[in-house]
C-alpha positions as CSV (number, residue, x, y, z in Angstrom):
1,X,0.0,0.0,0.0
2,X,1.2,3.6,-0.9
3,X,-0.1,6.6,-0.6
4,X,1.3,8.7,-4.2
5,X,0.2,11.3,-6.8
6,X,-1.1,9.9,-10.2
7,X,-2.1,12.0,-13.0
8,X,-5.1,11.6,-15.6
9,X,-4.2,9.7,-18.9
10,X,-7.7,9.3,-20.5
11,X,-11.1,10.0,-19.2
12,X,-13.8,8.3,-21.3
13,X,-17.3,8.3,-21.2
14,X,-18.9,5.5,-21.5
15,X,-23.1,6.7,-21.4
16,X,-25.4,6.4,-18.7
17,X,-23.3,8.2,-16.7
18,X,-20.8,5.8,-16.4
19,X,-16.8,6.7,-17.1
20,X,-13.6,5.1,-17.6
21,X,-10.6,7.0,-15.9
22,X,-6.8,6.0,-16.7
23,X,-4.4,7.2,-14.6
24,X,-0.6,7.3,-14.9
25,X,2.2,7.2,-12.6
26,X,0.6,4.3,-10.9
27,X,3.6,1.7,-10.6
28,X,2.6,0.9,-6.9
29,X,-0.5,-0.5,-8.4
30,X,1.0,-3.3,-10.4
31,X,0.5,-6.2,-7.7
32,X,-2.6,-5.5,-7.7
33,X,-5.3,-8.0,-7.7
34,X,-9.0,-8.4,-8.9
35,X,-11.3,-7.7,-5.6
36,X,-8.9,-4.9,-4.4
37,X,-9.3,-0.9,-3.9
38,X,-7.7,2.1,-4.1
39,X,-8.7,5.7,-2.6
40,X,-8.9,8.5,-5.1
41,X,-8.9,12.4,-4.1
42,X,-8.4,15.2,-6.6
43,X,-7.4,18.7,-5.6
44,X,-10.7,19.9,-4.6
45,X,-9.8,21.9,-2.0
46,X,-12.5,21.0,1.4
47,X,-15.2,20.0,-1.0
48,X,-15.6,17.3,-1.1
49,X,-13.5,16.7,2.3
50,X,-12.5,12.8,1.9
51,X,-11.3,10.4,-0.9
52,X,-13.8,8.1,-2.7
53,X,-13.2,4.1,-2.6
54,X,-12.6,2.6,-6.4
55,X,-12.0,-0.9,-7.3
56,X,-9.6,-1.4,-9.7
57,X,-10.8,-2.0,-13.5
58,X,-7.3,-3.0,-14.9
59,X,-3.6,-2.4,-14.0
60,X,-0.9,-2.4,-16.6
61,X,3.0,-3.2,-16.4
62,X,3.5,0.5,-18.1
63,X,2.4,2.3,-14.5
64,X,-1.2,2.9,-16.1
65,X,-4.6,1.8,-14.0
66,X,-8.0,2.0,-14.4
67,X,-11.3,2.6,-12.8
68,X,-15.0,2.5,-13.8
69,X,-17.3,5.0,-12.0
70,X,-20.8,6.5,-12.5
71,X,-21.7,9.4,-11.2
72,X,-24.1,9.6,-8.2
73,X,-22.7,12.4,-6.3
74,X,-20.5,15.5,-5.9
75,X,-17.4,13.3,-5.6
76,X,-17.6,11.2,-9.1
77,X,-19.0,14.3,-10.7
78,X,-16.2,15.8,-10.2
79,X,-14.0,13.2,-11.1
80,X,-16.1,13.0,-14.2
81,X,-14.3,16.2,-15.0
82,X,-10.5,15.0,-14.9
83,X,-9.1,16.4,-17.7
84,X,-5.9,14.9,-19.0
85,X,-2.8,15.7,-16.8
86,X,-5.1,16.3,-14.0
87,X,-3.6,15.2,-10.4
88,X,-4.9,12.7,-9.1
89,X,-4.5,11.6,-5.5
90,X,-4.3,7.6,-5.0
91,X,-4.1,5.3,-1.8
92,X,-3.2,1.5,-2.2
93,X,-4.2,-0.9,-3.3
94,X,-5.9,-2.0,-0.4
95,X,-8.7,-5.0,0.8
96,X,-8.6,-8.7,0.0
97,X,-9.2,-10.4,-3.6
98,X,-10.9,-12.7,-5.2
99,X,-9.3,-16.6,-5.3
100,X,-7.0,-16.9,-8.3
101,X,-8.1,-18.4,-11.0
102,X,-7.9,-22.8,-11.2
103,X,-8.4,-25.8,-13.3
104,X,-9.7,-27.0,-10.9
105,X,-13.1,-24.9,-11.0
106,X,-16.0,-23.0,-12.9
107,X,-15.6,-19.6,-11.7
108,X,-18.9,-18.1,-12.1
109,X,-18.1,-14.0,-12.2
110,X,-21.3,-12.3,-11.3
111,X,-21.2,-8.2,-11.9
112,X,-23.9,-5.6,-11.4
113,X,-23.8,-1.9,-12.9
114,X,-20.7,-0.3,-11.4
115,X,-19.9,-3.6,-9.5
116,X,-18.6,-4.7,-12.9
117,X,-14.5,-4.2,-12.6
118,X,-12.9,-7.1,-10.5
119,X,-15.4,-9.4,-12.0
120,X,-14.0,-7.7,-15.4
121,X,-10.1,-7.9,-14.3
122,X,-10.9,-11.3,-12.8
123,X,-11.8,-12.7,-16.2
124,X,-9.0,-11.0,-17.8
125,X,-6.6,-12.8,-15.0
126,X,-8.4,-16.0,-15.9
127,X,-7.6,-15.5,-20.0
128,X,-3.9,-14.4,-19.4
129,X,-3.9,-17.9,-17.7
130,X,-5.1,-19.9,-20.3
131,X,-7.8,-20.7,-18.2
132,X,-10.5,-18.4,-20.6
133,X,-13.0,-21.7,-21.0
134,X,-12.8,-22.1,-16.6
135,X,-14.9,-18.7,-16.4
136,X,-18.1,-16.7,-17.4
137,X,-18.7,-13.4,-16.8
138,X,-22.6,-12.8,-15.6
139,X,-23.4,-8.9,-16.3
140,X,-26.4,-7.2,-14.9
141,X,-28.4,-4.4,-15.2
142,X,-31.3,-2.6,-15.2
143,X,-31.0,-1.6,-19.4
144,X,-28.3,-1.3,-21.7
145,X,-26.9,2.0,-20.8
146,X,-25.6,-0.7,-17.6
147,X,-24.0,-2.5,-19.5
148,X,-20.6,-1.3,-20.6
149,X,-17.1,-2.4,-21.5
150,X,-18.8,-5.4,-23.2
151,X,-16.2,-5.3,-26.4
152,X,-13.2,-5.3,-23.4
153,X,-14.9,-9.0,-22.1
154,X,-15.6,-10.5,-24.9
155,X,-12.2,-10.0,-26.0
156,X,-10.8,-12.3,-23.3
157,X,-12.4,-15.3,-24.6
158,X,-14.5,-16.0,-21.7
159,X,-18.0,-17.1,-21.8
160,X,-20.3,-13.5,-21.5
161,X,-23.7,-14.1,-20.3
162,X,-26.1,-10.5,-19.9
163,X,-29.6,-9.7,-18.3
164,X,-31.0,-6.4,-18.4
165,X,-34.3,-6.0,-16.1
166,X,-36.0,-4.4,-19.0
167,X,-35.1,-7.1,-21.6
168,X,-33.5,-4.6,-23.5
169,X,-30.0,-6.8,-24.0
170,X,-30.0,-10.8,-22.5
171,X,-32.1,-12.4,-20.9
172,X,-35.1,-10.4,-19.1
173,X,-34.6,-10.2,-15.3
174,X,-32.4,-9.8,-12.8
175,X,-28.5,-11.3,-13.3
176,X,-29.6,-14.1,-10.3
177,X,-31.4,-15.9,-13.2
178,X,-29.0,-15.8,-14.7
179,X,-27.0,-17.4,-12.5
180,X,-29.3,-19.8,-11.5
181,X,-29.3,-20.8,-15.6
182,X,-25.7,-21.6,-15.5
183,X,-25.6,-23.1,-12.2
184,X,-28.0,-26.1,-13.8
185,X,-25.7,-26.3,-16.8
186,X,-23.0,-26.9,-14.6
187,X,-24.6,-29.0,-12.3
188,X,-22.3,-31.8,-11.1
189,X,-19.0,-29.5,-11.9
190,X,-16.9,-28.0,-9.1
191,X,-18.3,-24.3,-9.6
192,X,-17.5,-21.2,-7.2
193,X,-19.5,-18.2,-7.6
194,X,-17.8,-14.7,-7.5
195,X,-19.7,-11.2,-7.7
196,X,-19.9,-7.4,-7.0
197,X,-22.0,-5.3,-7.4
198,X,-25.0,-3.9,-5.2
199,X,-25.4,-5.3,-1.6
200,X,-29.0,-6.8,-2.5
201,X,-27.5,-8.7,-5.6
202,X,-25.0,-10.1,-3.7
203,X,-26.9,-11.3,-0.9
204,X,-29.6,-13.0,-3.1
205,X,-26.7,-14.5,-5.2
206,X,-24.7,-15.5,-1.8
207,X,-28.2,-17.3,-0.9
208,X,-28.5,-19.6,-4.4
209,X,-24.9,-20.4,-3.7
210,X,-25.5,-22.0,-0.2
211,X,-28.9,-23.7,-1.4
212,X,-26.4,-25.1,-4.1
213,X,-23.4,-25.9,-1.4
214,X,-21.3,-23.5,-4.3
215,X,-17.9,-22.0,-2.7
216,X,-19.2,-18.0,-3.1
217,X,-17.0,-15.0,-2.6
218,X,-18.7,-11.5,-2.3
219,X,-17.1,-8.0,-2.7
220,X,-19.5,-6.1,-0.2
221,X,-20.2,-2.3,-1.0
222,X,-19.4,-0.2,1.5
223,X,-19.2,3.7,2.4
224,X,-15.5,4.3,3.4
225,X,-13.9,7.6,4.8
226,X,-10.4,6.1,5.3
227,X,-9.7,2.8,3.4
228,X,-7.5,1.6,6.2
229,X,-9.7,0.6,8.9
230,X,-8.9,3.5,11.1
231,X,-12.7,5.5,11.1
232,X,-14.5,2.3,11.7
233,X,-17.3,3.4,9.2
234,X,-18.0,0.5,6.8
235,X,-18.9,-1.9,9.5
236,X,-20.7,-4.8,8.6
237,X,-22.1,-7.6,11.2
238,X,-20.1,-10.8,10.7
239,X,-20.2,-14.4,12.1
240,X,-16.7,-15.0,13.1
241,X,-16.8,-11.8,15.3
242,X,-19.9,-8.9,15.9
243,X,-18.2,-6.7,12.9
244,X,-15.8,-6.7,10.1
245,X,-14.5,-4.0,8.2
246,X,-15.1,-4.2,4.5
247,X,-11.8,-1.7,3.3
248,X,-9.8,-3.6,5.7
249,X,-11.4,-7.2,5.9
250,X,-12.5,-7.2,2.7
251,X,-14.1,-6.1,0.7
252,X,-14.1,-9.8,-0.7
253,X,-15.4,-12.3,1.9
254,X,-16.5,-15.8,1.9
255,X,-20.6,-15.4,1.6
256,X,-20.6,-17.8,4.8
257,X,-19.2,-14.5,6.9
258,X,-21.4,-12.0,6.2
259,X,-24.6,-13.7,4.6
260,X,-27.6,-13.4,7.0
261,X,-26.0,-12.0,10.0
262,X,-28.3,-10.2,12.9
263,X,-28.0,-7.0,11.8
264,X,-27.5,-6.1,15.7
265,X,-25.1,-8.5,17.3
266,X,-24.9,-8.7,21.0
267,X,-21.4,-7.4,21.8
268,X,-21.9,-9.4,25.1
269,X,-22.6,-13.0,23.3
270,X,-19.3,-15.0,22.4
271,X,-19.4,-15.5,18.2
C-alpha cells in the first residue's frame, strides 16, 4: 500500500453516466489484484473533504490503471471532469481479492452496474492464464446504458452471459437468473461463484450459492472515509466476530461471513 500522486491519462465516457478514468504514474498498483481498492482524491480543495473508494478496473506493467465510475454524487462528478494531466490523488491498493483463477473450478463471475470491474479484471486474469474456458462473466443491469465495457470482455475469450431488467439486452430479469441458468448447466462440476455489485444482488446471489453448497466469494459495497480501517465506518455484522471491516477485511469475503447476519449482534454473546 502507498499513498502517491497519479495524473489523468484518458477520461472516457462510456453513457449512462458511467466513465472510464486511466491514470498514470501508478507503478505501486501493479501487484494488484481483482477484488482490491484504491482511494482517489483530486485537488478539490475541502469539498468534497475525503477520498472516494474505487475498485480497480485493470492495472498495466506500463504504471497505467484504471477505474469505472458513475456518477451519483459530488465526488464522481467531479472526477467526471478530470481532464488529462489532471492530479490525481491515490491510496493502495488495499482489501482482500478474489481466489486466483484454477483448473480445478468453474468460476462463475457475477457483476452488477458499477460492480462490474474485479469481476472484469478477474476474467482478464483468468484468459492471461489460459484458463479463458474455466470462467463466465454474468453482467447485470437494469437496461443497456448498464452494461458497458462489453467489447473489453468479450475479448478475453471468456464465456459472457447478460440480463438487463427491461429485456432490453439478454435475458429479461435480474443477473440471479442468470445465474441460476448456468448453475444447472453446470450442475455436477466443481463451480465457485464470485460477484460485485450492489449489496441486495450479492446477498440473493450468496443465498443460491449456499442452497447449491457453491464456494461463493462476495465484494461487499461499503461507504469508506479512510480505506484503512482506522474511522471504523463501513462496519458490517459478521459471524466469526460482531463486525468486520469491508476496506480492511474485505471487501471480498467468503458469503458464509457475512450472509444473514443479525443485523444487531450482541457485543456481550461470544461469536
Amino acid at each position: 500500500m502507498r499513498y502517491f500522486e497519479a495524473r489523468v491519462v484518458e477520461n472516457r465516457s462510456l453513457g449512462g453516466g458511467y466513465f472510464r478514468l486511466s491514470l498514470g504514474g501508478c507503478h505501486a498498483l501493479e501487484t494488484s489484484q481483482p477484488g482490491q481498492f484504491v482511494m482517489l482524491r483530486g485537488d478539490w480543495e475541502r469539498d468534497p473533504l475525503l477520498p472516494r473508494a474505487f475498485s480497480l478496473l485493470s492495472v498495466g506493467t506500463d504504471g497505467e490503471a484504471a477505474i469505472l465510475a458513475k456518477t451519483v454524487g459530488r465526488g464522481t462528478a467531479l472526477l467526471e471532469r478530470a481532464v488529462a494531466g489532471e492530479s490525481i490523488s491515490v491510496l493502495g491498493p488495499l482489501g482482500t481479492q478474489f481466489p486466483s483463477p484454477s483448473a480445478d473450478f468453474v468460476d462463475l463471475l457475477v457483476g452488477g452496474g458499477v460492480g462490474i470491474p474485479p469481476v472484469l479484471m478477474q476474467g482478464q486474469r483468468a484468459a492471461q492464464a489460459g484458463l479463458a474456458a474455466r470462467s463466465e462473466i454474468l453482467y447485470g443491469g437494469r437496461g443497456s446504458a448498464d452494461l458497458v465495457l462489453l467489447e473489453q470482455m468479450r475479448s478475453f475469450g471468456v464465456g459472457l452471459h447478460l440480463a438487463t431488467e427491461d429485456g432490453s439486452v439478454g435475458r429479461k430479469g435480474r443477473i440471479t437468473l442468470e445465474l441460476e441458468a448456468r448453475l444447472a448447466v453446470h450442475a455436477g462440476k466443481a463451480v465457485r461463484v464470485m460477484a460485485c455489485g450492489p449489496n441486495a444482488m450479492l446477498w440473493a446471489v450468496g443465498r443460491i450459492a449456499r442452497e447449491r453448497g457453491v464456494p461463493c466469494y462476495l465484494s461487499v459495497e461499503e461507504q469508506m472515509a479512510c480505506g484503512i480501517g482506522v474511522c471504523l465506518g463501513c462496519a458490517v455484522p459478521a459471524h466469526s466476530r460482531p463486525f468486520r471491516y469491508v476496506c480492511k477485511d474485505g471487501p471480498v469475503f467468503e458469503a458464509s461471513e457475512v450472509l444473514d447476519v443479525d443485523a444487531k449482534p450482541q457485543f456481550g454473546s461470544a461469536k
